[in-house]
VOGUFI-856992 format. One line per 5 residues: number of its first residue (from 1); for each residue x, y, z of C-alpha. Coordinates in Angstrom, 2 decimals. Layout:
<nodes>
NUM	X Y Z ~ ... $
</nodes>
This chain:
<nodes>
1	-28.55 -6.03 4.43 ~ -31.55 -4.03 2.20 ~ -30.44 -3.09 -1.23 ~ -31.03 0.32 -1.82 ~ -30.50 0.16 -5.47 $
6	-31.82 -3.00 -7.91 ~ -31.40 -3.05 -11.44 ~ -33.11 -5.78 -13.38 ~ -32.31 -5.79 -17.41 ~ -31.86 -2.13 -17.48 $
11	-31.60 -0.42 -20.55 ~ -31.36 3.14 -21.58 ~ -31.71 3.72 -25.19 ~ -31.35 7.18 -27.06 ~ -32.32 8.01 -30.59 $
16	-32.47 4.61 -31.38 ~ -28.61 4.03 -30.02 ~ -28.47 1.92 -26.53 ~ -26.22 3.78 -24.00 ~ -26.29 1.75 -21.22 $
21	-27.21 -2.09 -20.46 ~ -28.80 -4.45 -20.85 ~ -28.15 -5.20 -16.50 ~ -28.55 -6.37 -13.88 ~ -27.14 -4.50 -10.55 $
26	-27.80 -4.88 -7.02 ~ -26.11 -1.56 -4.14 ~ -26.48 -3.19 -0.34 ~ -27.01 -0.27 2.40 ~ -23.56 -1.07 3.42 $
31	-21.22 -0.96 -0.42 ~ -19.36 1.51 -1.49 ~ -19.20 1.09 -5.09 ~ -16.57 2.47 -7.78 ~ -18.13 2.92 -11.29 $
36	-15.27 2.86 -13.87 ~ -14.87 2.82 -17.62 ~ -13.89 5.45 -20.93 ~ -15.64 7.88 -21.95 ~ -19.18 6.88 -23.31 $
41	-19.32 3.80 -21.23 ~ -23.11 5.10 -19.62 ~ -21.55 5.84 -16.55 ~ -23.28 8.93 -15.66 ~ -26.35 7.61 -17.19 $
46	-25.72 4.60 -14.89 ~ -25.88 7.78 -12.14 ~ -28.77 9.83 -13.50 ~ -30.97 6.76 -13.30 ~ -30.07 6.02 -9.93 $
51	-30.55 9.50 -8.43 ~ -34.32 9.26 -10.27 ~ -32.82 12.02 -12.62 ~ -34.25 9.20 -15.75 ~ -36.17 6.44 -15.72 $
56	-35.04 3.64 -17.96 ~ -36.09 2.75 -21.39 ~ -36.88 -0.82 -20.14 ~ -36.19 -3.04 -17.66 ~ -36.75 -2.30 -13.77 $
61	-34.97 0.36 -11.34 ~ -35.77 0.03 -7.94 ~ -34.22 2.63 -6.00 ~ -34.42 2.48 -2.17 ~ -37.53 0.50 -2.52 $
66	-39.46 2.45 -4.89 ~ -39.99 1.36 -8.55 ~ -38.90 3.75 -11.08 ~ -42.11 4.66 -13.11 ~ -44.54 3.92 -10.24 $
71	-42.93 6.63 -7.50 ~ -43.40 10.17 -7.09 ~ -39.66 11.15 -7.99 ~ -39.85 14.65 -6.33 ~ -40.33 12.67 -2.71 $
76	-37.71 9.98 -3.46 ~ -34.68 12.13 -5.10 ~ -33.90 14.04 -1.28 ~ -33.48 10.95 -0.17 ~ -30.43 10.58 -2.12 $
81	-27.35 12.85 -2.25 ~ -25.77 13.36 -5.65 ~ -22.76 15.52 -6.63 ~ -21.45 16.43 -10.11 ~ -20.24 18.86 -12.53 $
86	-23.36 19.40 -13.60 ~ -24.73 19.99 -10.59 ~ -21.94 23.02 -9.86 ~ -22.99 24.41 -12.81 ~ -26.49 24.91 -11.70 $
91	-25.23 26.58 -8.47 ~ -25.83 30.21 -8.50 ~ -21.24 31.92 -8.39 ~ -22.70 34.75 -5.76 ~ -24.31 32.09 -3.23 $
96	-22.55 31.82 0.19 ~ -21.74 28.26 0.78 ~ -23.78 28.13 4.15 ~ -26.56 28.76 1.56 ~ -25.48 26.28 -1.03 $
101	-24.86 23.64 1.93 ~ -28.82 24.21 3.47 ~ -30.60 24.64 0.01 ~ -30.06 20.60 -0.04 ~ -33.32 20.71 2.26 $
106	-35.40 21.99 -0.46 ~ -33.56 20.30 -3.43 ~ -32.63 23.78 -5.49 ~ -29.47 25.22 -6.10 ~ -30.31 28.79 -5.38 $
111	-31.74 30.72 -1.94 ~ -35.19 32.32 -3.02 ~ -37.76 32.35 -0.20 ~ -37.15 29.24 1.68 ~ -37.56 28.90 5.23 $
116	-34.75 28.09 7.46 ~ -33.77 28.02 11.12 ~ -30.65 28.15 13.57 ~ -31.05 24.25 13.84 ~ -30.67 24.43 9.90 $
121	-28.21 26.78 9.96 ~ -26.19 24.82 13.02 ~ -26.19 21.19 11.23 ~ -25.22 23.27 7.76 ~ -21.99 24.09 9.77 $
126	-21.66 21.14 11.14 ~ -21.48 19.24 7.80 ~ -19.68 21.90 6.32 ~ -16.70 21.36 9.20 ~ -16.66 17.70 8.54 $
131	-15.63 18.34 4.59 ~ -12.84 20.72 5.93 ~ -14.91 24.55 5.35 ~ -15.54 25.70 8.76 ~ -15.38 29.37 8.26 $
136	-15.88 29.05 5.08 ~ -20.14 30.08 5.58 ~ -19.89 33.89 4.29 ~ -17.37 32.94 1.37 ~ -19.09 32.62 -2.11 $
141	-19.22 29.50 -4.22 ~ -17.54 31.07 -7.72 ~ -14.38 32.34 -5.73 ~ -13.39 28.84 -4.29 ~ -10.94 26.84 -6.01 $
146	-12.22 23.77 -7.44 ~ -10.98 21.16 -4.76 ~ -13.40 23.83 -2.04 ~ -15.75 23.66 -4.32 ~ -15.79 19.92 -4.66 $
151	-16.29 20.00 -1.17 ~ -18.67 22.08 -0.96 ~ -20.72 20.01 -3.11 ~ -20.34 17.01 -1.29 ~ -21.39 18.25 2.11 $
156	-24.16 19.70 0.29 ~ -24.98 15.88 -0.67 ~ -24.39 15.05 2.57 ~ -26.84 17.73 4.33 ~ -29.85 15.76 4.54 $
161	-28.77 12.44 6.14 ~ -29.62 10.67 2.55 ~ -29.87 7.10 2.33 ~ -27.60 7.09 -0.87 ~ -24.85 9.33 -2.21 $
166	-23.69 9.29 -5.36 ~ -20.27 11.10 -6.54 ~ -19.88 11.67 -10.44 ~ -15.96 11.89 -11.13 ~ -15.41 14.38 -7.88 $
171	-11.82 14.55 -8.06 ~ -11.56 15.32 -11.86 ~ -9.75 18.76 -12.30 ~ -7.90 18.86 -9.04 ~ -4.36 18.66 -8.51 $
176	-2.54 16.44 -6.65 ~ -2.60 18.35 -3.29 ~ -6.87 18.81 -3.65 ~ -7.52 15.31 -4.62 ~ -4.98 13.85 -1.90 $
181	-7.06 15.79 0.81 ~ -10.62 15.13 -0.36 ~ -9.08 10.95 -0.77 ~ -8.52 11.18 2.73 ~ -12.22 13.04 3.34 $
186	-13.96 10.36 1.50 ~ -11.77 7.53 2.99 ~ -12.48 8.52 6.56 ~ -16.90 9.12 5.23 ~ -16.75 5.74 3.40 $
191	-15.44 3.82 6.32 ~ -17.81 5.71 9.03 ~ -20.95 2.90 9.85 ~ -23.52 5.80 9.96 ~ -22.63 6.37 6.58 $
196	-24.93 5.87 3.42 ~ -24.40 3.13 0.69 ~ -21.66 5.27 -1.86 ~ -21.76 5.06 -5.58 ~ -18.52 7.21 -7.27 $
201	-17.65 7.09 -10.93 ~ -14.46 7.72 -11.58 ~ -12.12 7.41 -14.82 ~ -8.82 6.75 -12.66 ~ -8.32 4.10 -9.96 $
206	-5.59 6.34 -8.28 ~ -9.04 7.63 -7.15 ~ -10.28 5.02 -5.48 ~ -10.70 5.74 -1.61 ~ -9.86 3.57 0.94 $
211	-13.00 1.87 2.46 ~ -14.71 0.94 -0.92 ~ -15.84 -2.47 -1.29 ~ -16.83 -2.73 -4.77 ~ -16.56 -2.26 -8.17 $
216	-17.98 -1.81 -11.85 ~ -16.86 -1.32 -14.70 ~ -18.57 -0.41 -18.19 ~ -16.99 -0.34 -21.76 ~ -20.35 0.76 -24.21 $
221	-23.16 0.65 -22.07 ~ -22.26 -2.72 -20.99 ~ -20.57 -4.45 -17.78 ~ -17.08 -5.81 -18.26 ~ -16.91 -6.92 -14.45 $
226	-18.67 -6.15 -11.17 ~ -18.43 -7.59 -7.87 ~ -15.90 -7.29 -5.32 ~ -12.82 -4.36 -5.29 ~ -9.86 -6.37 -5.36 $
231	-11.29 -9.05 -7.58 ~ -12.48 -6.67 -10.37 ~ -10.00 -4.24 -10.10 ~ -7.02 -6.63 -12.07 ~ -5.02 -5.73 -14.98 $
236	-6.91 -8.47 -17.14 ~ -10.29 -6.42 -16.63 ~ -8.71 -3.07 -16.94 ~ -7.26 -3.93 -20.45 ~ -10.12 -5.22 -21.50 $
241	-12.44 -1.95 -20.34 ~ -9.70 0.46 -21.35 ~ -8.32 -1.33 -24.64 ~ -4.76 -1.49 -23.81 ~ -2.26 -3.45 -22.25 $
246	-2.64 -2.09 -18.37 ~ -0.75 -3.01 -15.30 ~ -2.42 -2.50 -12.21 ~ -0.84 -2.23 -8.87 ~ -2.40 -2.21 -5.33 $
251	-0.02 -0.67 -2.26 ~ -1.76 -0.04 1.17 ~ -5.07 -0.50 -0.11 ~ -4.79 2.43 -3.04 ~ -4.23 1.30 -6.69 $
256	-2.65 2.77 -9.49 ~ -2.06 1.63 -13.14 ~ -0.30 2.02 -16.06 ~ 0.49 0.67 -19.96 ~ 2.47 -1.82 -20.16 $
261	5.25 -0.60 -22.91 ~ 6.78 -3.08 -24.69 $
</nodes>
């Protein structure tokens, strides 16, 4: 198995404050990892250096072969697919999904005078159908609900075949119904051998799909745990991300957890 990403001693360090690391962390072609911890544990920052959004203040980040800091980022980052918040935000409300699906090709978030053709337009479908939108081409993205539009973004990561996806929090905001359906989406992509190597953050391990392999988890910058799902994902290394007293449950592969009230 090749290791698409390779963290050695990674650090990220802002105004003088470190945010994530020191690590070390090592994504085979075939994990699917879940990244969890509170707020301000450098989870996204975890992402943003693995999509080649940032490089790291020190310390090496190989990503699918290519050293951070001695790669042309603008060829390596449509190699990987990465959906987010942020990344929604940038996406223009008027653009028809087909649109925001295909733009993918060229990495921007708005059609301007790119080239495309039926084969394009075909495999934009395509994907599109697998995250449950067909006929959703001609609809725009700032009318769809948020669960469509979490959708949307995925197949948009998914468009170009990339050799990593990574997922920041993708079910935050949905209800029950939404983030049931796009469980079973991501249970049925992580579990699919064609697929990439997956790296989700999440806050929740109700959110966990089946079909992930992995886990790490953060509490200031710095790793608590990381290895295998069901070994990592205990209520001993909960508590001590979280700080509380958690009780973690696992029932037909899904997880869910709770304080323990005394």
């Amino acid at each position: 198995m090749a290791s698409v990403l390779k963290f050695s001693d990674v650090s990220v360090v802002r105004t003088g404050n470190t945010i994530l690391g020191p690590l070390d962390w090592t994504v085979k072609d075939t994990d699917r990892w879940v990244v969890l911890g509170p707020n301000g544990a450098g989870k996204t920052t975890l992402l943003q250096v693995a999509a080649a959004a940032i490089h790291p203040t020190s310390g090496t980040a190989q990503v699918l072969d290519e050293k951070l800091g001695a790669v042309d980022v603008f060829e390596l980052r449509p190699r990987i697919g990465f959906a987010s918040t942020a990344m929604a935000r940038r996406i223009p409300a008027g653009e028809r999904v087909l649109d925001v699906a295909m733009t993918a090709a060229y990495s921007v978030t708005g059609r301007w005078n790119e080239a495309y053709d039926e084969v394009d337009k075909r495999r934009a479908r395509r994907v599109l159908a697998e995250w449950n939108l067909d006929g959703f081409e001609e609809r725009r993205f700032g009318k769809l609900s948020d669960g469509e539009q979490k959708r949307v973004q995925i197949a948009r990561a998914a468009m170009t075949d990339p050799e990593l996806l990574l997922l920041d929090e993708p079910a935050a905001s949905l209800d029950l119904g939404a983030r049931e359906e796009l469980l079973g989406l991501l249970t049925g992509y992580a579990q699919a051998k064609n697929s990439p190597a997956i790296v989700m953050v999440t806050h929740h391990v109700e959110e966990i799909p089946l079909g992930f392999t992995h886990a790490l988890l953060l509490d200031k910058g710095k790793v608590v745990a990381s290895g295998a799902l069901d070994e990592v994902i205990t209520s001993e290394n909960l508590s001590t991300t979280f700080g509380l007293d958690l009780e973690v449950e696992q029932r037909d592969g899904r997880y869910s957890a709770r304080a323990i009230r005394t």
